[in-house]
C-alpha positions as CSV (number, residue, x, y, z in Angstrom):
1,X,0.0,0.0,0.0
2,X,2.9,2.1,1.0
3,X,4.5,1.4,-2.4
4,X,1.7,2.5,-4.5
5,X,1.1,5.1,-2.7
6,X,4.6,6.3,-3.7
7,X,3.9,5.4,-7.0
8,X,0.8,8.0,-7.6
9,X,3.1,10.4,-5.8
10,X,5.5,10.5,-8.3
11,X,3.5,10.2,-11.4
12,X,1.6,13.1,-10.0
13,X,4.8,14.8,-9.8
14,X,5.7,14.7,-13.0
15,X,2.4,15.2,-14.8
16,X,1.6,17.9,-12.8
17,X,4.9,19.7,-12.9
18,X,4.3,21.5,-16.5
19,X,0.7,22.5,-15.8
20,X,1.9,24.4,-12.5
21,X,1.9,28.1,-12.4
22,X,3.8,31.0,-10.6
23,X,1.7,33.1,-8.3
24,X,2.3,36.6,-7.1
25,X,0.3,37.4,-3.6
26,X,0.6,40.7,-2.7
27,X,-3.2,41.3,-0.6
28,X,-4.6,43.8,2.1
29,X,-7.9,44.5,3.7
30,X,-9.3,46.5,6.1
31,X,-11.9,46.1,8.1
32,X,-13.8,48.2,10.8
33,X,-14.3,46.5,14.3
34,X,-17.1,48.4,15.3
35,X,-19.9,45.6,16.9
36,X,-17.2,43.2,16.8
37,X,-17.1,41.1,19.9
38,X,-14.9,38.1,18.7
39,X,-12.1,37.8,15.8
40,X,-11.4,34.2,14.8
41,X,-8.5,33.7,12.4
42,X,-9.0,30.5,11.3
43,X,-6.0,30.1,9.2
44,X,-4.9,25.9,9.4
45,X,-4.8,24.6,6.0
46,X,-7.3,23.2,3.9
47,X,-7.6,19.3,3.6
48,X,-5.6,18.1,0.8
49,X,-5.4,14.1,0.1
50,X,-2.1,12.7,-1.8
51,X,-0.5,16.1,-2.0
52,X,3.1,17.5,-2.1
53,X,3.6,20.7,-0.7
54,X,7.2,22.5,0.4
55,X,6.1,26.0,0.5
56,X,6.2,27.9,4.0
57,X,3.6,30.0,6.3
58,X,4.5,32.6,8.8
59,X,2.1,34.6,10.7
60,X,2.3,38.2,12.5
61,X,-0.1,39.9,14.9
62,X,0.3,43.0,16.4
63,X,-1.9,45.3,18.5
64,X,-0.1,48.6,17.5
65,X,-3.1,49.6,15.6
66,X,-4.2,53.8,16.4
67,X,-8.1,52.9,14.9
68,X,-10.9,50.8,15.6
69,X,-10.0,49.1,12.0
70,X,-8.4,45.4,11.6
71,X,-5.5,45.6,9.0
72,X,-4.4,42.8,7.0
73,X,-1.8,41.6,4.7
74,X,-0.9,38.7,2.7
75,X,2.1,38.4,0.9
76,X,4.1,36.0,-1.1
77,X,5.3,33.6,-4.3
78,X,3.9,30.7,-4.9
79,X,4.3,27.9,-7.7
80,X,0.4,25.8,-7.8
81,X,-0.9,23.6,-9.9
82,X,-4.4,24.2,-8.7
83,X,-5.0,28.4,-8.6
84,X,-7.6,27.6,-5.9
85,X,-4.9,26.4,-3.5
86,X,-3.2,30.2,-4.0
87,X,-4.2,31.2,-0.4
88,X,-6.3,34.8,-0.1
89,X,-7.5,37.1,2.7
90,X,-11.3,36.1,3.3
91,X,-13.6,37.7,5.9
92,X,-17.1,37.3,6.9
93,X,-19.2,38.9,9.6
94,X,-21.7,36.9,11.5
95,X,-23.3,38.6,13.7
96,X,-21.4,40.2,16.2
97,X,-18.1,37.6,14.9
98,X,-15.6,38.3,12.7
99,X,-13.8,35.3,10.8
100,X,-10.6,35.9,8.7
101,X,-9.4,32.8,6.4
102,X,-6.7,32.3,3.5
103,X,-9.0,29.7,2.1
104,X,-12.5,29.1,2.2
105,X,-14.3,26.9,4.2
106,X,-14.3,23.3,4.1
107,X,-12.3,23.2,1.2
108,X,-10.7,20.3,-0.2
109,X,-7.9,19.5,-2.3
110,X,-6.6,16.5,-4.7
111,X,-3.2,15.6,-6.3
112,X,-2.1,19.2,-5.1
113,X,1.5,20.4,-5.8
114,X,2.9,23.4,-4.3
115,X,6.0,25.2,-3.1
116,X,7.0,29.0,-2.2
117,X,6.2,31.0,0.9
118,X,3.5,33.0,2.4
119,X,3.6,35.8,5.0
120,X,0.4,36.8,7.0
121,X,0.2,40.4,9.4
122,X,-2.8,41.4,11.3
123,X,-2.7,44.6,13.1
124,X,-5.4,45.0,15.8
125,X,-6.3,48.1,17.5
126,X,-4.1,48.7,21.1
127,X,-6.7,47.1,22.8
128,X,-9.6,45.3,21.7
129,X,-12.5,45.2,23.8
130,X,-13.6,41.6,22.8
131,X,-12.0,37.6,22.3
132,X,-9.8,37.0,19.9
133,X,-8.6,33.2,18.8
134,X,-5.6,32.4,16.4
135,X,-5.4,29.1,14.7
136,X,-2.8,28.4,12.2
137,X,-0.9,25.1,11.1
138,X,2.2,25.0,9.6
139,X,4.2,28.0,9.9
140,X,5.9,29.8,12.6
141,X,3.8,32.7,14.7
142,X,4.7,35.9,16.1
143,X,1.9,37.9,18.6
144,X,2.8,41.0,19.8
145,X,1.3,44.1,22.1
146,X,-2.3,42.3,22.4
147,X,-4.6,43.5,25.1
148,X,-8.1,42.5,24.6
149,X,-10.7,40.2,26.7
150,X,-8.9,36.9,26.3
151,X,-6.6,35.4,23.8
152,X,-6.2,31.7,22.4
153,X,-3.5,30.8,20.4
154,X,-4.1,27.0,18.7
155,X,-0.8,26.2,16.5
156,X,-0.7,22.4,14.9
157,X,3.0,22.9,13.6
158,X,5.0,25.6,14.2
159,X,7.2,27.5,17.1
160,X,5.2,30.6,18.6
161,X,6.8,33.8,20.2
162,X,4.2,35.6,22.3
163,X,5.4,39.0,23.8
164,X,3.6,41.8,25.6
165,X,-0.1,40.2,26.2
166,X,-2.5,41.6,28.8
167,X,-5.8,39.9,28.8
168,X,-8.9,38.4,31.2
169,X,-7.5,35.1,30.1
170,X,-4.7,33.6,28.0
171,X,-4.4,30.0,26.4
172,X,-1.8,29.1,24.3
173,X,-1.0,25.7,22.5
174,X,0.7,23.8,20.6
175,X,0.5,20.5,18.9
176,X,3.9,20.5,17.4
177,X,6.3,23.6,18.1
178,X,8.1,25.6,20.7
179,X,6.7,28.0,22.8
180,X,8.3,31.5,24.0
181,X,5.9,33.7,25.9
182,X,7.5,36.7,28.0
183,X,5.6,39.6,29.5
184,X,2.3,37.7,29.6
185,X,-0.8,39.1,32.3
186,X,-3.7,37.6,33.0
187,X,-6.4,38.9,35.4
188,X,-7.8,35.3,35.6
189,X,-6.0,32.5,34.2
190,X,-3.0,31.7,32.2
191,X,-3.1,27.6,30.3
192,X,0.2,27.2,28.1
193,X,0.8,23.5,26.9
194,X,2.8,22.0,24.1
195,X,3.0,18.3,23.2
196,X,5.8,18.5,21.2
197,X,8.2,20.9,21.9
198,X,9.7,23.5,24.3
199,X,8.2,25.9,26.7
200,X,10.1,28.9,27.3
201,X,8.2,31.7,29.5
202,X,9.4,34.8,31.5
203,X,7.8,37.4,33.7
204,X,4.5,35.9,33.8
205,X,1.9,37.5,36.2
206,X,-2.0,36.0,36.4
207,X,-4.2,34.7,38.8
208,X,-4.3,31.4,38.2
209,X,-1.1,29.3,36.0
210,X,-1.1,26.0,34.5
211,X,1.9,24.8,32.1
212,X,2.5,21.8,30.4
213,X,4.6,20.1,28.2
214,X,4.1,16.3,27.2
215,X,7.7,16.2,25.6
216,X,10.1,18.8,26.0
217,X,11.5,21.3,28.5
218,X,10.1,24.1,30.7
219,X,12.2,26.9,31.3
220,X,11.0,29.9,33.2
221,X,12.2,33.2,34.2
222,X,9.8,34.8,36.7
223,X,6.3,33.3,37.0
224,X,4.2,34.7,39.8
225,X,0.4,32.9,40.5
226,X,-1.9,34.7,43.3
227,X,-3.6,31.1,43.3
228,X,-2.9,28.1,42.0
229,X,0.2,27.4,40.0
230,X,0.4,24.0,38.2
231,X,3.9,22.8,36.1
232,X,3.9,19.5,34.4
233,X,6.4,17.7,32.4
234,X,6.0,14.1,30.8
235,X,9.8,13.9,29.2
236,X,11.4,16.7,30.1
237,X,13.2,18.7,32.8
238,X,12.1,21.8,34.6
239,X,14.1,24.7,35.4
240,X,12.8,28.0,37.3
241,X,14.3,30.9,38.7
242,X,11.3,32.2,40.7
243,X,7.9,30.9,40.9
244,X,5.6,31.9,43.6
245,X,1.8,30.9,43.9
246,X,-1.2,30.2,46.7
247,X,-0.8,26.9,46.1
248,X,1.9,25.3,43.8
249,X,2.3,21.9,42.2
250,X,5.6,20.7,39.8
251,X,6.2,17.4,38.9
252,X,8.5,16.1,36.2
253,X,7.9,12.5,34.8
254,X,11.0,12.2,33.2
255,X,13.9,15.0,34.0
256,X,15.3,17.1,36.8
257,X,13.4,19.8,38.4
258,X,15.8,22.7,39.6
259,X,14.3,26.2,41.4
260,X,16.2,28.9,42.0
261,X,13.4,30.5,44.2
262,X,10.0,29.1,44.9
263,X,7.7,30.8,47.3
264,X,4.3,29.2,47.8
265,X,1.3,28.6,50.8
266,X,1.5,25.2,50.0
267,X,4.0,23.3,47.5
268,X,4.4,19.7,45.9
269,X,7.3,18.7,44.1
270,X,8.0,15.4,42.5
271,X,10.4,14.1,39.6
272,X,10.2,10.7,39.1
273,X,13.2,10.1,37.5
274,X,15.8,12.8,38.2
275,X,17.5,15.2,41.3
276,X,14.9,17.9,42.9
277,X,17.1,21.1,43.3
278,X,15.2,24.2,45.3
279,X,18.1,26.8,46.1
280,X,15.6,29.0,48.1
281,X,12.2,27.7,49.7
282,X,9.4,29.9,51.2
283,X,6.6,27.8,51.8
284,X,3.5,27.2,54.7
285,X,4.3,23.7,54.0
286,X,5.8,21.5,51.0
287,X,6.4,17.8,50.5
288,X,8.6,16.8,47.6
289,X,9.2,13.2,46.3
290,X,12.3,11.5,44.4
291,X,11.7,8.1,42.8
292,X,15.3,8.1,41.3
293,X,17.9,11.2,42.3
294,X,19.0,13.3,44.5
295,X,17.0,15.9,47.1
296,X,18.6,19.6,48.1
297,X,16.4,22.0,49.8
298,X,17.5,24.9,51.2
299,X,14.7,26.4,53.5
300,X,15.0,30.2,54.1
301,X,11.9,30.4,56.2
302,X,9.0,27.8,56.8
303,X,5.3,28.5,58.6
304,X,4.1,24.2,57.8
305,X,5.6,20.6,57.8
306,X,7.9,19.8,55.1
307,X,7.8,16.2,54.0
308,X,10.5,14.6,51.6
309,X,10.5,11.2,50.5
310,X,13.1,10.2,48.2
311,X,13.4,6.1,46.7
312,X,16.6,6.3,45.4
313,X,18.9,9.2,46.6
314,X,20.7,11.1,48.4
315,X,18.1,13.8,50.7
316,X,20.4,17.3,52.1
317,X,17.9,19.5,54.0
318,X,19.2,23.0,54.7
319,X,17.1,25.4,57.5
320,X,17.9,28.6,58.6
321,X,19.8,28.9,62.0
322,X,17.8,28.3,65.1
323,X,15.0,26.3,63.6
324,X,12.8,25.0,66.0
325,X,11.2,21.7,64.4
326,X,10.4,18.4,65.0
327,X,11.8,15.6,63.4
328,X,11.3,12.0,62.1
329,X,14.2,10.9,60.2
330,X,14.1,7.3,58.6
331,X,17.5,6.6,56.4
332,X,16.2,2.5,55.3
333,X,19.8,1.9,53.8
334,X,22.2,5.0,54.7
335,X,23.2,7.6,57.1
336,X,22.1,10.8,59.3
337,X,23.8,13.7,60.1
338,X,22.6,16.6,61.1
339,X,24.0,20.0,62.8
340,X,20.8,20.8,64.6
341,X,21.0,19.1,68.3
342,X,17.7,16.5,67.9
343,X,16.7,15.7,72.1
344,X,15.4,12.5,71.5
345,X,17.1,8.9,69.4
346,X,14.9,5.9,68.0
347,X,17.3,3.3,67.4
348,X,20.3,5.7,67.5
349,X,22.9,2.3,67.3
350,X,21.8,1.9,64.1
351,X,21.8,5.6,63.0
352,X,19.3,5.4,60.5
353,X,16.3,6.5,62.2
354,X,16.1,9.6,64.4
355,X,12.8,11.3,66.2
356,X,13.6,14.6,67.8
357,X,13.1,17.8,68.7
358,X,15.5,20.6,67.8
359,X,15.2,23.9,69.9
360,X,12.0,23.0,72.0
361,X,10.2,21.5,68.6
362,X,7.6,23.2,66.4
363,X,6.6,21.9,62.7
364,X,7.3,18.7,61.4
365,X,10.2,17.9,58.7
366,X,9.5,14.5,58.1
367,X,12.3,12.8,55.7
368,X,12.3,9.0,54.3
369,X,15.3,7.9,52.4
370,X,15.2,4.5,51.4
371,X,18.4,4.6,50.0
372,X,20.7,7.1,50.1
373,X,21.6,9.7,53.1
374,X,19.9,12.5,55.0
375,X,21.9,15.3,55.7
376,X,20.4,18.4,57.8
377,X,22.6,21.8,57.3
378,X,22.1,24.6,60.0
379,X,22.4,27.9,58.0
């Protein structure tokens, strides 16, 4: 099947190669915005069965508009053998939506050959008191200086770099690219997930925060959550220099997870294959969990209990001088230390299991190491 497939590939190669045409596109619109609630540019490609195509698609938008008018432009060269493939700028009105396409809807194409590349701008007003939802495949996107009601961002292939976005809400995907956001505000909630690719974000303010990535790495600059604050990777590591939320939850399937700074109410870490790295903790309380690396903590203030469990790994804990805390210790196959002066010993021959107090008790840092060491610093 794969063979003839192949085969009707390459015959309609060649037939197909004299009949093809050069196309100039060289388009723009305007339109006024006046009513307009919602823009949807619903630019993904059409269908297209047994069909060759090399060309290239890049998007802009920009809210740097001074009127109430959407601006667009569609430039580029293209080589078709089907002059209703040649993409165009169509809008329609329904009601108080506006829909912008390059092709209309629903259409379908057969035996299509086509290379080049297209360019695609939008300029919105400097804020737009409405939705607005971008959906493009294939092609690389750049959104700048939007401030409007919310903003989705729906990319099938392609990296996306997202700059200078104030909104209610903010939801950004991607199926198959990478994914740079920096300056992003949200009144209400931020959602930024890609299955395929990097996640790259800095200076991120909303009230609620939830990234993903199914396979590839998270790296974030300054992320601040007043509520929850939700970081997930499937195959992939996490690095952060400050994150702070009401309530926050990382977890790495497959990769380290280092902090530079986390400052949360309540926190959960867990990689489950890989070290957990925090350089500076602030939390109410936190629990972290290491199927398979190594633990390092370093506390500079705590109001809650801080649990650590670690399967496989070394666990250093590191709390700021005069602590007062109470501790259970368990080491299954390694060693204790600690600087702080613990009262009471459970099995203290064996030195892998201490219960204590250190300087007249208070919360509980509860540690479980089933191999490796536990180590707690006095700083």
């Amino acid at each position: 099947m794969k063979k003839m497939l192949l085969i009707i590939i390459a015959i309609l190669s060649v037939s197909t190669a004299a009949s093809a045409a050069s196309f100039n596109i060289d388009e723009r619109k305007e339109e006024n915005l006046s009513g307009i609630q919602k823009i949807v540019f619903e630019l993904k490609s059409p269908a297209c069965a047994i069909c060759i195509s090399t060309g290239s698609q890049s998007y802009s938008f920009a809210g740097k508009g001074r009127s109430e008018k959407l601006s667009l432009v569609l430039e580029g060269d293209l080589k078709s053998n089907n002059k209703q493939a040649v993409p165009s700028l169509i809008t329609r009105k329904n009601g108080d939506v506006l829909f912008v396409r390059l092709y209309e809807e629903n259409s379908l194409f057969f035996g299509l050959i086509q290379s080049g590349s297209v360019y695609f701008s939008a300029e919105l007003p400097e804020y737009f008191d409405g939705k607005i939802e971008i959906r493009t495949s294939s092609g690389d996107s750049v959104v700048t200086d939007i401030k409007s009601k919310s903003l989705l961002i729906d990319s099938s292939s392609g990296d996306n770099d997202i700059v200078r976005i104030e909104a209610e809400n903010i939801d950004i995907s991607a199926s198959s690219g990478d994914i740079t956001g920096e300056e992003l505000s949200a009144v209400r909630d931020i959602r930024v997930k890609a299955s395929s690719g990097d996640i790259s974000l800095n200076e991120v303010l909303s009230n609620n925060a939830e990234v993903r990535a199914s396979s590839g790495r998270i790296n974030i600059g300054r992320l601040r959550a007043a509520g929850d604050l939700i970081i997930h990777a499937s195959s992939g590591r996490i690095e952060a220099e400050y994150l702070e939320g009401s309530s926050a939850l990382i977890d790495a399937n497959s990769g380290r997870i280092t902090i530079e700074e986390l400052i949360a109410e309540k926190a959960g870490v867990k990689a489950s294959s890989g070290d957990i790295t925090v350089s500076a903790l602030s939390a109410g309380s936190a629990d972290f969990e290491a199927s398979s690396g190594e633990t390092t903590i370093l506390a500079t203030g705590f109001n809650g209990d801080i649990n650590i469990k670690s399967s496989s790994g070394d666990v250093t804990l590191s709390l700021p001088s005069g602590s007062a805390f109470s501790a259970n210790l368990n080491a299954s196959s390694g060693k204790i230390r600690s600087d702080f002066r613990l009262l009471t010993e459970v099995n203290g021959d064996k030195k892998n299991e201490i219960r204590g107090e250190a300087n007249g008790g208070g919360y509980s840092v509860r540690i479980k190491a089933s191999s490796g060491d536990i180590t707690i610093k006095e700083r």
